[in-house]
N, C-alpha and C positions, 0 to 999 in steps of 0.2 A: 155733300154735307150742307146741312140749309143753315140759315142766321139764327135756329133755335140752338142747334147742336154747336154753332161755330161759339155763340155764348153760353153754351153748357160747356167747349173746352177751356174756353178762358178761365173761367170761373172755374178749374180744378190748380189755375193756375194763382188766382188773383190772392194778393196780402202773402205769397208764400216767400219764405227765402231758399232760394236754389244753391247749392254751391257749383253749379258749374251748370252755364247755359250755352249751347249751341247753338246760334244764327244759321240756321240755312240745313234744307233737308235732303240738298243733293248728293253728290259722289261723296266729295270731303267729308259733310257734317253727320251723312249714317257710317261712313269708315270711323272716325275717331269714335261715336257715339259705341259701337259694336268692340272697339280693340277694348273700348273704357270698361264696358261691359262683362268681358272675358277675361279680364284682369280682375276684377272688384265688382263679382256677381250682385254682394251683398250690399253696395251702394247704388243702386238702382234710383231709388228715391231721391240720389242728390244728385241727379242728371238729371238735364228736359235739352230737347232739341225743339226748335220753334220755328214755324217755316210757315208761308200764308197759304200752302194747298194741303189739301186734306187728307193728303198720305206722302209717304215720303219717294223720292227720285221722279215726283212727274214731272218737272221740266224736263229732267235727263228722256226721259221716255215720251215725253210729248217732243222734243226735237227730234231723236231717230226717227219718229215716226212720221214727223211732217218730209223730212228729207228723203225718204224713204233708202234708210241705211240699212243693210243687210248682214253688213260682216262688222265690227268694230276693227278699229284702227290697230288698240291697243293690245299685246300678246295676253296670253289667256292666265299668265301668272300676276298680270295686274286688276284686280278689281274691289270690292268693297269690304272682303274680310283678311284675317291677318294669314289665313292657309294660302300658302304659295300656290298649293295643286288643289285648291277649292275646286274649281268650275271642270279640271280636265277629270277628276276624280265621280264629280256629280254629272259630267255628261258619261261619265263609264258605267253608272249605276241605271242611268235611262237608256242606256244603247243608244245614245249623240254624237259617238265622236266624230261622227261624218261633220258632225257643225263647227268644226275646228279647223279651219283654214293652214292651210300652209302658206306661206313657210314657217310661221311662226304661233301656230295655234291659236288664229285670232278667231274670237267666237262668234258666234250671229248674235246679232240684235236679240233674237228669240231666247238663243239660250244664255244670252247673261241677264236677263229679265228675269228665268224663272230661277237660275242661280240666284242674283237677287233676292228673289222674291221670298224664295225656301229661308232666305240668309235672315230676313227682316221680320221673319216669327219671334226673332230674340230678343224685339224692342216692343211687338205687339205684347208677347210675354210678360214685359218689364214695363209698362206702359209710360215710356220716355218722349214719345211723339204726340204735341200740341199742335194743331191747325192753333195759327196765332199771328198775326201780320206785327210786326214791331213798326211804331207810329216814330217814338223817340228812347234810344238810348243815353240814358244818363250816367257818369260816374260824379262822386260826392268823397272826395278823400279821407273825409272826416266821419262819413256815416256809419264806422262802424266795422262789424265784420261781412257786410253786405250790399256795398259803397253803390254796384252797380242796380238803376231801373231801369227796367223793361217797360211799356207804355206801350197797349194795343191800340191800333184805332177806333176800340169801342172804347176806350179810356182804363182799360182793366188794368192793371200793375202789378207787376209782382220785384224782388231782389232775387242779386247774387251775387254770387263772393268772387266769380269766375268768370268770363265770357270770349267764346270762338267766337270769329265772324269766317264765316265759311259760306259766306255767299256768293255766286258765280257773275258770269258777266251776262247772264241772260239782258238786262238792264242797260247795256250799255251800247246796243246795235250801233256799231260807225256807219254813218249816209257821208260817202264825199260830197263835198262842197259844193259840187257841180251838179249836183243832182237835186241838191235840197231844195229849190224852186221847181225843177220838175214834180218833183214828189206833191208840190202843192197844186199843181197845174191838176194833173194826172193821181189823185192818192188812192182809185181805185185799181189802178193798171201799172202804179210802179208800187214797190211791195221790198224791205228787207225780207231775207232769205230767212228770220225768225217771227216772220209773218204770214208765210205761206207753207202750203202744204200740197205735196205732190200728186194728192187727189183729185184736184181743182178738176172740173167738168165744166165747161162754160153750156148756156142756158141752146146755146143756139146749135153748135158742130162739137163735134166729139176728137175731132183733128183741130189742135191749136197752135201755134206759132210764138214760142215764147226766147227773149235773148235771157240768157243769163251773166252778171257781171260780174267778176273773181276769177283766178288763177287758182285756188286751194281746194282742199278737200267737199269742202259744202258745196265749191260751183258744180266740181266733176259727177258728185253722185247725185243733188237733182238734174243734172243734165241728164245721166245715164238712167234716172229711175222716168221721166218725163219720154224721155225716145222709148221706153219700153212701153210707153201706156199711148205709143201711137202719137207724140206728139211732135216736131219741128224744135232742134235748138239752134240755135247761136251763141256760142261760149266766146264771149270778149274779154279778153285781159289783157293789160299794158305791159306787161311782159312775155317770154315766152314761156309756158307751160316747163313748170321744173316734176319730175318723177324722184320720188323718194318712198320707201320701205314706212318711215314714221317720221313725226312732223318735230323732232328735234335730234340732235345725234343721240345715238346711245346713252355715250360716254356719260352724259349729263346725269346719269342715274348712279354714276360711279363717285368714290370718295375720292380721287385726284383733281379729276374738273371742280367737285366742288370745295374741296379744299383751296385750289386756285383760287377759285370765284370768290370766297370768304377772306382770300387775304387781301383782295380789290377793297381799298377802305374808301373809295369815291363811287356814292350810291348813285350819281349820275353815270359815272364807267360803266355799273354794274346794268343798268339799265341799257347801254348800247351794246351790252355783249348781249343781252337776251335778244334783243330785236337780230342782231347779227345770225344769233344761231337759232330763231324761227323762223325769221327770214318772213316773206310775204306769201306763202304759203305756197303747199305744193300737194300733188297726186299721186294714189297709193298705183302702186303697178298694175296692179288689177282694173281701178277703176279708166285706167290711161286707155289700155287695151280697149276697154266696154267704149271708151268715144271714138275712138282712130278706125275702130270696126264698123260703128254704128252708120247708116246709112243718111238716116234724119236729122244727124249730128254736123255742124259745120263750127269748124272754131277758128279763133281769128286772133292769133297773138299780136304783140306789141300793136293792138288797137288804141284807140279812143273814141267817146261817144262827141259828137259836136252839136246835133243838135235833136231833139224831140217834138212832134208834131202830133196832132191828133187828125184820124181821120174819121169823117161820120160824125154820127149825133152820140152824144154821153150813153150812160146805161152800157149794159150785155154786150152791144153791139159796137161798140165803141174799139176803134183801133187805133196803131202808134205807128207813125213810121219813124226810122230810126236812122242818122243820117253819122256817120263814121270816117273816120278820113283813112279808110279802104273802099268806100261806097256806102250806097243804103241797104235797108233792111225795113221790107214793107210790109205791113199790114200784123204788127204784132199784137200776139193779147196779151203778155204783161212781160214786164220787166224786173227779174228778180236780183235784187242785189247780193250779192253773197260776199260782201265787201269784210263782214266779221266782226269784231265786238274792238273797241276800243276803252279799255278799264279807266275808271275814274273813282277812287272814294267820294268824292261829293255828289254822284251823281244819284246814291242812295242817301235819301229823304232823312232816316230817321240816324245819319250820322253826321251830318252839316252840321250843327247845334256843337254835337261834340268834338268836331271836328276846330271850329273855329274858338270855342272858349278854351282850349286844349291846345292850342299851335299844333295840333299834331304834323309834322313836317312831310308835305310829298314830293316824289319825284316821279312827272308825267302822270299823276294822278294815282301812282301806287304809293303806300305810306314806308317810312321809315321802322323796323322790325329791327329789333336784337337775335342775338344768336338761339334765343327761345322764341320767336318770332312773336315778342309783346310787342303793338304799337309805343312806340316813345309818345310823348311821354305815360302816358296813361295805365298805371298797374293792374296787373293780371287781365288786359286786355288783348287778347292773342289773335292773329292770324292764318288762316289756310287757303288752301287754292292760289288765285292768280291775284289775291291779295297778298301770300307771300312770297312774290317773284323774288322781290329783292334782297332775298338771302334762301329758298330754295332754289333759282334761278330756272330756264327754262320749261324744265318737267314741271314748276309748280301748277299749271293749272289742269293738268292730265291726270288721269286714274292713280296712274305712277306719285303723284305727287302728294298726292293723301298718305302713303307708306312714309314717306321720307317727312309729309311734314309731325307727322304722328310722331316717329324717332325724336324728333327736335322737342314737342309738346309732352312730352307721355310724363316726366318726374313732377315736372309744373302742375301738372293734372291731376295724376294721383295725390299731388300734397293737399290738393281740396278737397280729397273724399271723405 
């Protein structure tokens, strides 16, 4: 979409009042957008979801594809619409079922793209979906039945009576500490793991030498998809490598853990049980298998990096060696962090402003949510994703947690239409 069309979409948007707007056009903001949909055909018109790329879920699909993930994580009865047997139903009408993993029917990348894809004809239909970058959110208590603006950074505006923030952590990539001057040393050969892309071909050899740093899912599958494309890893992590089926317990999807969790009324508590039971991440069985087999694979638990050097002249040709307190590691072409995302509400731009004239109160950088997951204090300002850890808990930033935060959102919602 070029800058003619990006202010042709503004401009469908500008001086209107929305009753209900949607921040963000990933997993979250097209699940609500689609439940809101199928519920309340006929309020179409008082929906928009607003996201700065030019169709909806391409971060989600720009990251599998940089990783080069094959199967998702998540069982095949989690995904972006409200049918439980969506995707195992629409791989039986294509003859796919082979793309359903076991043990637990997790789908390929491939085929929950075109599930997806088939799914989000129902917002091109209803034409709910803005390319539209949100520069500054405002709320005005007094203004009205439409208190909240929207503010592009082409200065476009539009109201609403309503607004999701369902934006993800793409935004928020953690670099440790110890790294954050290498990365300045080095910014073309050390690289977060939402930085790179498992294509990479260096100008000079077709066999490359890269470490990777993380213990979780993201380290294991560029590892595994990099040794299949011919190249040398080194997997570092400070702990030993934990194997897990999914990257939180079940349970958490059940209404006893979270009833527990809700009766935790110290939202700093509630914040250490979630770290507690994500823990610092871990690897699917399958992908464990693909490293321990892999020949070009070398992994290196309870490591540390101590120090980074560069060998050679800058540019293409330029190498790292990497010095660990198990030994070195010579002549690397990059170094990929796959350290993970560390959430911060102030870390997006256009909610600082309202963040601070608003006390809105956080814990570790996640906000405070009522049992409808509105930001306190700020009305009909609602939360999803790993924004509303601190009362979906765990599951809230995973497929899984668009259903459940939906159940918490959905009467809030519908009273806007």
């Amino acid at each position: 979409m070029n800058k003619q069309q990006v202010l042709a979409a503004d401009s469908r948007l500008a001086h209107r009042n929305i009753p209900i707007t949607i921040i963000g056009g990933g997993i979250h903001g097209v699940s609500i957008a689609i439940r809101l949909l199928r519920e309340a055909p006929t309020m179409a018109r008082h929906i928009a979801i607003v996201d700065r790329h030019p169709q909806p879920l391409t971060q989600w699909r720009d990251k599998t594809e940089r990783q080069g993930m094959m199967f998702l994580r998540s069982p095949a009865v989690h995904h972006i619409s409200s049918d439980a047997l969506g995707i195992v139903e629409y791989a039986e009408r294509h003859n796919r079922t082979g793309e359903l993993a076991p043990p637990y029917s997790q789908p390929s990348t491939q085929l929950f793209w075109d599930y997806c894809n088939d799914t989000l004809t129902e917002l091109e239909q209803h034409r709910v979906y803005y390319q539209f970058e949100v520069a500054k959110l405002r709320w005005d208590r007094g203004a009205g039945q439409f208190p909240f603006r929207l503010i592009s950074k082409d200065n476009v505006g539009f109201r609403s009576r309503c607004v999701v923030l369902a934006v993800g952590v793409d935004d928020c990539a953690y670099v440790p500490a110890e790294f954050v001057q290498w990365r300045c040393q080095y910014p073309d050969r050390i690289l977060h793991a939402s930085e790179f892309t498992v294509d990479y071909q260096d100008e000079e050899d077709s066999e490359e030498s890269f470490v990777i740093v993380g213990g979780g899912l993201t380290a294991g599958t560029l590892a595994r998809s990099l040794s299949e494309r011919g190249h040398s890893v080194a997997l570092i992590a400070r702990k030993q490598l934990k194997t897990e089926q999914f990257d939180f317990p079940p349970v958490w999807l059940g209404p006893k853990a979270l009833a527990e969790f809700a009766s935790e009324t110290d939202f700093q508590r509630r914040y250490e049980i979630i770290q507690q039971n994500r823990g610092e991440g871990s690897i699917t069985p399958d992908i464990m298998e693909a490293l321990t087999d892999a020949v070009n694979i070398n992994i290196y638990p309870e490591t540390r990096i101590q120090n980074i050097v560069s060998v050679g002249e800058g540019g293409p040709t330029q190498r790292l060696n990497v010095t660990t307190d198990r030994g070195d590691i010579m002549n690397v072409s990059r170094i990929i962090l796959a350290t993970g995302y560390q959430f911060n509400l102030r870390r997006y731009g256009f909610l600082r402003e309202l963040i601070a004239q608003h006390r809105i109160p956080l814990v570790c950088g996640l906000p405070h949510l009522d049992a409808n997951l509105q930001l306190y204090p700020v009305q009909n300002l609602f939360g999803s994703g790993t924004i509303a850890q601190l009362q979906i808990g765990p599951a809230s930033g995973n497929i899984a947690g668009a259903s459940l935060a939906y159940e918490r959102l959905r009467e809030k919602l519908l009273a806007h239409l």
